[in-house]
C-alpha positions as CSV (number, residue, x, y, z in Angstrom):
1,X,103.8,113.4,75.8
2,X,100.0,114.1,75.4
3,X,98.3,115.5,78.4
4,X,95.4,113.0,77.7
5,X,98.1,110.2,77.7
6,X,97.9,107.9,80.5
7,X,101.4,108.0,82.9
8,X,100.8,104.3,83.3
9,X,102.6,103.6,79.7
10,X,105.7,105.4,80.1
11,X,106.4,103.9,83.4
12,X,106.1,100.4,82.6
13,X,108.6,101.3,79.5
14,X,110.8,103.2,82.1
15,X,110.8,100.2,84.6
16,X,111.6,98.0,81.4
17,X,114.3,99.6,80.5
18,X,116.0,99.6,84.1
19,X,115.6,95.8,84.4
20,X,117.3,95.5,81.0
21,X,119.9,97.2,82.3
22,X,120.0,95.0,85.6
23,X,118.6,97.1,88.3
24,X,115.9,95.6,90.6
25,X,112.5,98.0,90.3
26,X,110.4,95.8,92.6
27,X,110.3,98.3,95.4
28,X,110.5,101.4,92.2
29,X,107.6,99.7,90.4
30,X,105.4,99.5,93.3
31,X,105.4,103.6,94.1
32,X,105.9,104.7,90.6
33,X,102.9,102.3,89.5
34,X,101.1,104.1,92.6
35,X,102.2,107.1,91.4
36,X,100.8,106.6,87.6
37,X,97.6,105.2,89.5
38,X,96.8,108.6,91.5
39,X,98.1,111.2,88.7
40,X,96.0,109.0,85.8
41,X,92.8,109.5,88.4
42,X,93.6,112.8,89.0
43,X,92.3,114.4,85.8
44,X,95.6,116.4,85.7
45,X,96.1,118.8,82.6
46,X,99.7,119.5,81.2
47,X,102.7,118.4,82.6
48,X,103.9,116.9,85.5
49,X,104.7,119.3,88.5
50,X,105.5,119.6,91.7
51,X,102.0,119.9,93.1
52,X,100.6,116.5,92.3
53,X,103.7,114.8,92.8
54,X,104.0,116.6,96.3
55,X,100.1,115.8,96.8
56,X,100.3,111.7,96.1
57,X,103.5,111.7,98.7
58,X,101.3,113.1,101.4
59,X,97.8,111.3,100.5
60,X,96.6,109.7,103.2
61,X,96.5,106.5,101.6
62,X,100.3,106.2,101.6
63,X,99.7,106.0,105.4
64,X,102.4,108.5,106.9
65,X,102.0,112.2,108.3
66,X,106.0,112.3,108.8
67,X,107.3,114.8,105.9
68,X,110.4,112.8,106.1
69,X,109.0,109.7,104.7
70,X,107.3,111.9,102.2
71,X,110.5,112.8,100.9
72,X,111.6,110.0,100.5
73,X,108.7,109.1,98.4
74,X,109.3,112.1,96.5
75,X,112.9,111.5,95.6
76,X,111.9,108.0,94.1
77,X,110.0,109.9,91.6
78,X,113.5,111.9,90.6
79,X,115.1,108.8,88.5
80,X,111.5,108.5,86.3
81,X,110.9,112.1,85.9
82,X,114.5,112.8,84.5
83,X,113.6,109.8,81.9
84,X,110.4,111.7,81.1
85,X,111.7,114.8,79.9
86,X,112.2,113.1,76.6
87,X,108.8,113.1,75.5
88,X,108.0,115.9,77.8
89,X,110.8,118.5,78.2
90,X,108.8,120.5,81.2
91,X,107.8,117.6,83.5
92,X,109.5,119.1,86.9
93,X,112.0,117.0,88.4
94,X,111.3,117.2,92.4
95,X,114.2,118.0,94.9
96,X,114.2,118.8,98.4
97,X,113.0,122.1,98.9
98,X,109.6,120.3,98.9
99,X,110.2,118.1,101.7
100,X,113.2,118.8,102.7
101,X,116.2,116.6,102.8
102,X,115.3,112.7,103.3
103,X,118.6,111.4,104.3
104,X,118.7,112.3,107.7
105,X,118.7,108.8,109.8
106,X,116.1,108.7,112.7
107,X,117.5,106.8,115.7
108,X,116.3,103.0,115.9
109,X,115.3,101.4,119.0
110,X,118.1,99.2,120.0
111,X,116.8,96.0,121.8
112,X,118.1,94.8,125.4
113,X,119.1,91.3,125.6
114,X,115.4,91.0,128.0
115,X,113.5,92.3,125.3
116,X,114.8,89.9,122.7
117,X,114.3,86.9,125.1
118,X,110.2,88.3,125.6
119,X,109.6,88.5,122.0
120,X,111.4,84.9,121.2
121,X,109.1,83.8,123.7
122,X,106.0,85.5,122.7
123,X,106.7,83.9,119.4
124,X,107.2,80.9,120.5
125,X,103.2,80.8,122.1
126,X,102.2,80.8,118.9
127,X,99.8,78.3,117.4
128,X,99.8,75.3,115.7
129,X,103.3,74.8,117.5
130,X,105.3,75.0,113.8
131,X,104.2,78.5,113.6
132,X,105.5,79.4,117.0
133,X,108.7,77.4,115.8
134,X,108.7,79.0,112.8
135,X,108.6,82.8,114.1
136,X,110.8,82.3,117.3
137,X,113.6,80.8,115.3
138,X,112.9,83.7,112.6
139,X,113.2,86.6,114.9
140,X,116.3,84.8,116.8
141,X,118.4,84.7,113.2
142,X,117.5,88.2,112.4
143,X,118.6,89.0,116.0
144,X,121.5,87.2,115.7
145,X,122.9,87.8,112.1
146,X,121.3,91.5,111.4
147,X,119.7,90.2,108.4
148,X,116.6,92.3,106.7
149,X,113.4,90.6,106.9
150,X,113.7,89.7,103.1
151,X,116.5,88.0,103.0
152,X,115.8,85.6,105.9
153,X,112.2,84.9,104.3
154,X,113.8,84.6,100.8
155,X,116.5,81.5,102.4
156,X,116.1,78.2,100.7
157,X,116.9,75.0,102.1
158,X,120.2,75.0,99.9
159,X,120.8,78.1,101.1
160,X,121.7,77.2,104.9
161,X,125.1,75.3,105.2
162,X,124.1,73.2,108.7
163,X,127.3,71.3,108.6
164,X,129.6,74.4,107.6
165,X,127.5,76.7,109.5
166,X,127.4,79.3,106.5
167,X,123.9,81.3,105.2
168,X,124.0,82.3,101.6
169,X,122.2,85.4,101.0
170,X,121.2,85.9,97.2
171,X,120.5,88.9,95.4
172,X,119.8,91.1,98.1
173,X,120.3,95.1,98.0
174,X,122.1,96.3,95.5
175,X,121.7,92.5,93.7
176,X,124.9,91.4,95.5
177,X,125.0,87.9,97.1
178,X,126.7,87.4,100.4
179,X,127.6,84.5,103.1
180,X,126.9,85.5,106.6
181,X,128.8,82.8,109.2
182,X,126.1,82.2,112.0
183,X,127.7,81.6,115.7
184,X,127.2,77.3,117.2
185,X,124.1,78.9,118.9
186,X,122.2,80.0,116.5
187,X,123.5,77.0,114.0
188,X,122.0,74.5,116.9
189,X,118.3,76.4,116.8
190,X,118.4,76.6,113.1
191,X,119.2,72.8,113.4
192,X,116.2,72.1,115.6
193,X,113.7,74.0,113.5
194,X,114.3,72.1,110.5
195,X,114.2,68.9,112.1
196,X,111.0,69.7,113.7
197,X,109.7,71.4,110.0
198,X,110.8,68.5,108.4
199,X,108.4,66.4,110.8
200,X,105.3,68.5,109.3
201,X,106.3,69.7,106.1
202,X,107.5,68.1,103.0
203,X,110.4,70.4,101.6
204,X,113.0,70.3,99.1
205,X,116.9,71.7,98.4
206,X,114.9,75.2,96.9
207,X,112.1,75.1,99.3
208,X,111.8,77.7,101.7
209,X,113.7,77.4,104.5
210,X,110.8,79.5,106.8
211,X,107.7,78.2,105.8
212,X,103.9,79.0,106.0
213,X,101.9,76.8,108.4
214,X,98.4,77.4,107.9
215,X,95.6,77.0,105.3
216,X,97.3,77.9,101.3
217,X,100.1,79.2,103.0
218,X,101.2,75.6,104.1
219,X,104.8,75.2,103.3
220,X,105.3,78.1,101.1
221,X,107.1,81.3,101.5
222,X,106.3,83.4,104.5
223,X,105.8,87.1,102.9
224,X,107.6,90.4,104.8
225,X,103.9,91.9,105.5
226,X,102.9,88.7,107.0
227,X,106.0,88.8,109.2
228,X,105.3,92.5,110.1
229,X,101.9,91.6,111.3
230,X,102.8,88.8,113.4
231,X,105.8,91.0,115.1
232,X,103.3,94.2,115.5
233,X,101.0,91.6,117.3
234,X,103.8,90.7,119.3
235,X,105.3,94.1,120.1
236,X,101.7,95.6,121.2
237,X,101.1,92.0,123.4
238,X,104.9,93.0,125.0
239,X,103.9,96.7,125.7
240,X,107.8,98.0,124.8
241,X,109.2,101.5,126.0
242,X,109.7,102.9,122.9
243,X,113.9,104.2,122.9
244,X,113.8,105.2,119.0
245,X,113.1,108.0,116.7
246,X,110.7,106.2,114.9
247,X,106.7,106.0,115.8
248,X,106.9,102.5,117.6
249,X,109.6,99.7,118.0
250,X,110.6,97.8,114.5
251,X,111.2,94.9,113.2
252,X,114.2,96.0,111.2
253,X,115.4,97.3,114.1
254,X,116.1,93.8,115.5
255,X,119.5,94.6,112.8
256,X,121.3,97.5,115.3
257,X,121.9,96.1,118.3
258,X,125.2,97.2,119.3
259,X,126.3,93.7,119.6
260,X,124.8,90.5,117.3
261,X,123.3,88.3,120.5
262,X,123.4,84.9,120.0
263,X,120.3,82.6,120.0
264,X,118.9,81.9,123.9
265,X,118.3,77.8,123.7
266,X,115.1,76.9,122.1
267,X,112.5,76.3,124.4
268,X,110.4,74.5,121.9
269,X,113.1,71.4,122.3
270,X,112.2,70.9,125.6
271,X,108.6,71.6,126.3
């Protein structure tokens, strides 16, 4: 590899060639392509090394002062590097005396049953009233079940089994599909949102099952970051005590609670 060659190339040929072999590379792609983007502005001469790899996990724009999540952006680079050698034999393959190690687990806030019930109800102020719906029914399921964000956003219509009371959960981590049994509760909330998104919203068997209520986003997919924004709103309105390791209360966090709560009864039906 030419030192005048731009990165960005080699790792949409890398990223190619993991998909052809079946691997998902949507959350790869996005830092490698960042990755490509900083060292192909960087003006770097000669091969890839430590420094600039260790400089792009720390740049400001990545958001994060915690050297733990820089590791962890450092060992996504390991996989590409290793590929690169072939063309360049002394690109440096990163490891954790950088960093150090990124596999140690920082403790997540776990949610009290009170906590849960303020935020389904925070939610559920939202407006128009589908989008309060929408997100109190949202952050009940991942409450419930201990789904990730993604997976509940990526539910179609065919994908929730009202009668059987079954979820089907499609190529999530590690591409494996799943069905996750949801308790009568929860099946009985799910129930009412639909009815009450089917009164607003025209959907189909592989529409969304979460929707979008407002302007272009009408009826389509919610995204994750949309989600994200709507829960920080919430968790800064709700002023939580903070009982994790991490900076602030998370969404994903809604997944440890010792026990999976069931859904509280849907306000929404009766008001």
């Amino acid at each position: 590899m030419s030192t005048t060659t731009p990165l960005q190339p080699f790792v949409e040929q890398f990223l190619d060639e993991r998909r052809q072999l079946g691997f998902d590379t949507r959350t790869l792609g996005h830092a490698l392509r960042s990755f490509a983007h900083y060292v192909d502005g960087s003006g770097l001469v000669g091969p890839l090394g430590v420094d600039v790899m260790a400089s792009w996990a720390r740049c400001q724009k990545n958001g994060s002062d915690d050297p733990k999540t820089w590791a962890r952006r450092l060992r996504m680079l390991r996989p590409f590097t290793r590929w690169l050698r072939q063309f360049e034999p002394r690109t440096v393959i990163p490891d954790d005396t950088v960093f150090g190690s990124a596999d140690a687990r920082l403790a997540p806030h776990i949610y009290t049953d009170r906590e849960i019930a303020d935020l389904l109800a925070a939610a559920h102020r939202l407006q128009p009233p589908l989008r309060g719906a929408t997100y109190e029914t949202l952050f009940g399921l991942l409450a419930a079940t201990g789904l990730r964000v993604s997976e509940a956003v990526h539910l179609c219509n065919s994908d929730v089994d009202l009668n059987c009371g079954l979820l089907t959960v499609r190529e999530t981590k590690f591409a494996k599909s799943r069905q996750v049994p949801v308790h009568p509760t929860t099946l009985e909330a799910l129930r009412r949102y639909r009815m009450r998104r089917d009164g607003e919203v025209m959907t189909g068997g592989e529409s969304p099952f979460f929707v979008g209520t407002r302007g272009r986003r009408r009826g389509c997919t919610l995204s994750t970051r949309q989600v994200d924004r709507v829960f920080q709103k919430l968790r800064e309105e709700l002023a939580w005590t903070n009982r994790g390791g991490h900076a602030t209360p998370r969404i994903h966090d809604l997944r440890h609670n010792p026990e999976s709560p069931i859904m509280p009864s849907d306000c929404s039906a009766t008001q």
